[in-house]
C-alpha positions in Angstrom: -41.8 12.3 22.0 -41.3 14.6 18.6 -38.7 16.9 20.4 -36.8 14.0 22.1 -36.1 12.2 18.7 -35.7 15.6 17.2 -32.8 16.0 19.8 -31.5 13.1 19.6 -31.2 13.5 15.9 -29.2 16.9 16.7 -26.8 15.4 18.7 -26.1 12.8 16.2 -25.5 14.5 13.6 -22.9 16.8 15.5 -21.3 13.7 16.4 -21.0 12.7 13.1 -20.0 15.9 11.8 -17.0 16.2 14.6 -15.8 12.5 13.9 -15.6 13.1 10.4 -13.5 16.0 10.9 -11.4 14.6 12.9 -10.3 11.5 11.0 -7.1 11.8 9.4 -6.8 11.4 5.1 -6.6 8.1 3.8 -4.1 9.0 1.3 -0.8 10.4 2.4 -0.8 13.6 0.6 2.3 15.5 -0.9 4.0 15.5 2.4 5.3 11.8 1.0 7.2 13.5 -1.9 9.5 15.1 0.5 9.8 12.2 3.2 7.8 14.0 5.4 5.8 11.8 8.3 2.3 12.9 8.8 2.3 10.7 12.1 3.8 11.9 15.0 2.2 9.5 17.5 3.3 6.0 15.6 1.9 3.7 13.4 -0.3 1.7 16.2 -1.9 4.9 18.1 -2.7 6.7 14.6 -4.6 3.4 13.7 -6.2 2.8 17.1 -7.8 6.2 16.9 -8.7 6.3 13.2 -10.3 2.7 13.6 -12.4 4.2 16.8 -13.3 7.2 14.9 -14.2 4.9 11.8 -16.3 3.4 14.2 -18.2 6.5 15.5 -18.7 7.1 11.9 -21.0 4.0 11.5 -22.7 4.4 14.6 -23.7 7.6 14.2 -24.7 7.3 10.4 -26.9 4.5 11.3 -28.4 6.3 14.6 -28.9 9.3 12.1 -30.6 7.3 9.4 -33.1 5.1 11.9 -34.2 8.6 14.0 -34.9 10.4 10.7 -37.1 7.2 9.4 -38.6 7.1 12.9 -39.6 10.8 12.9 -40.5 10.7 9.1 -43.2 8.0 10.2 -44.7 9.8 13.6 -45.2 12.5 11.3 
């Protein structure tokens, strides 16, 4: 049971890792100073994917912080 929650903690946190890395800045950078457009895809598909990603985020956060509670307490 230890090494299936111990797993499954593993795999959550690379997912969390790789979702954060993907997400794009918030802020726009210097790029704005010389009218340069970070998004080449448009406004709605840049969104789309930074909301799913946002999403992703959470989930894994809160699967990260319940399996380490979990295994914290079988222990």
């Amino acid at each position: 049971m230890t090494t299936v929650l111990s797993i499954l903690l593993m795999i959550a946190s690379l997912v969390l890792v790789i979702a954060v890395t993907l997400q794009e800045p918030k802020t726009d950078g210097l790029g704005t100073l010389a009218g340069q457009e970070t998004n080449v895809f448009g406004r709605s598909a840049h969104r789309s994917k930074n909301e799913m990603l946002d999403k992703v985020v959470i989930a894994a956060g809160i699967v990260l912080f319940v399996l380490s509670i979990v295994l914290l307490a079988i222990n």
